[in-house]
C-alpha positions as CSV (number, residue, x, y, z in Angstrom):
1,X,17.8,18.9,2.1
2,X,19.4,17.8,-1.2
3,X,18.4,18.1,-5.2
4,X,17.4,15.5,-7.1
5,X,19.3,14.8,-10.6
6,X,17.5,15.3,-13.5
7,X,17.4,11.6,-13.5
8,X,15.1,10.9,-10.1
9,X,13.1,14.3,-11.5
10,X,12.5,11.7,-14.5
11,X,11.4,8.8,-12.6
12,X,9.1,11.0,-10.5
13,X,7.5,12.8,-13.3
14,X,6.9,9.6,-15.0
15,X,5.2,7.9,-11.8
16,X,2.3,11.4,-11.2
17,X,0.1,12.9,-13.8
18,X,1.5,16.6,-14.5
19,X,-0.3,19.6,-16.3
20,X,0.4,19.8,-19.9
21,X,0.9,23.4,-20.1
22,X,4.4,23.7,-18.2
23,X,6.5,22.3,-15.7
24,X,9.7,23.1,-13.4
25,X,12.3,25.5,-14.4
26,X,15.0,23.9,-11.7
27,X,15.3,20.5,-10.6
28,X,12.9,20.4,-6.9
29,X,14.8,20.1,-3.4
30,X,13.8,17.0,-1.3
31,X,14.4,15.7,2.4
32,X,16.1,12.3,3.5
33,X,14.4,10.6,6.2
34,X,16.6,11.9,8.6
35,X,16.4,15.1,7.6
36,X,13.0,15.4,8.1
37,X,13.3,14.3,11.7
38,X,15.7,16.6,12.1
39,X,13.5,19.4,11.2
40,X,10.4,17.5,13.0
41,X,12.2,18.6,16.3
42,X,12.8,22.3,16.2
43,X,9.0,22.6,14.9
44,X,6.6,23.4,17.9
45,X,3.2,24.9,16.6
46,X,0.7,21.8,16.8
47,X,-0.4,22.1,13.3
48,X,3.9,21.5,12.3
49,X,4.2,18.6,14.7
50,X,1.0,16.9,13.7
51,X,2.4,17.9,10.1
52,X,6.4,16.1,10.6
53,X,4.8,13.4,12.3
54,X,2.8,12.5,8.8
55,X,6.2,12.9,7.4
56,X,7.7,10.3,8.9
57,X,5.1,8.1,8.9
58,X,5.4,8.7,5.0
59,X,9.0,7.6,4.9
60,X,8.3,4.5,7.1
61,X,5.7,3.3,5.2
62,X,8.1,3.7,1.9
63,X,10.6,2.3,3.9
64,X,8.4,-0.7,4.3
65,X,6.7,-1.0,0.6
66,X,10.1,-1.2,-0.8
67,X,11.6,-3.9,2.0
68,X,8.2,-5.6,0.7
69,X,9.6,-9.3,-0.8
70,X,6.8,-9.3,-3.7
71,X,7.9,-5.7,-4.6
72,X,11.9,-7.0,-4.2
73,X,11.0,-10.0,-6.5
74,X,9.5,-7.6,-8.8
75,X,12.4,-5.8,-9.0
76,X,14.9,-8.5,-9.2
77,X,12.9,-9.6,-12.2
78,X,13.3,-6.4,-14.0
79,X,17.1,-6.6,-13.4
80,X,16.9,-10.1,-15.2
81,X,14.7,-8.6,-18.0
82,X,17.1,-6.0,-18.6
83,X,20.2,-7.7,-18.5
């Protein structure tokens, strides 16, 4: 588990819809990949596997999006635009 920097807190606020009246105090904690696997195996009820297997399926399928060549020519195009 790791915290994210005040700039990935910015990019994540700026890519959901948050309440107007307030926000977080402390920068939130987040889980690599790995991590999450990692925790996947010590869980045992079935709602917590059921639950860490969603998780990883999660990270796969971001895994994935961003491997994506339209959304890597997207982003090379944005490096050229702000060059």
């Amino acid at each position: 588990m790791f915290q994210l920097t005040n700039q990935e807190f910015e990019i994540l606020m700026s890519q959901f819809a948050i309440s107007s009246w307030g926000g977080t105090r402390k920068l939130p904690f987040a889980f690599s990949e790995l991590e999450a696997t990692m925790l996947s195996s010590v869980l045992r009820s079935d709602v917590a596997i059921e639950a860490s297997i969603l998780v990883v399926r999660a990270f796969v399928a971001a895994r994935n999006l961003l491997n994506n060549p339209l959304i890597l020519e997207v982003k090379e195009l944005q490096n050229d635009v702000n060059k």
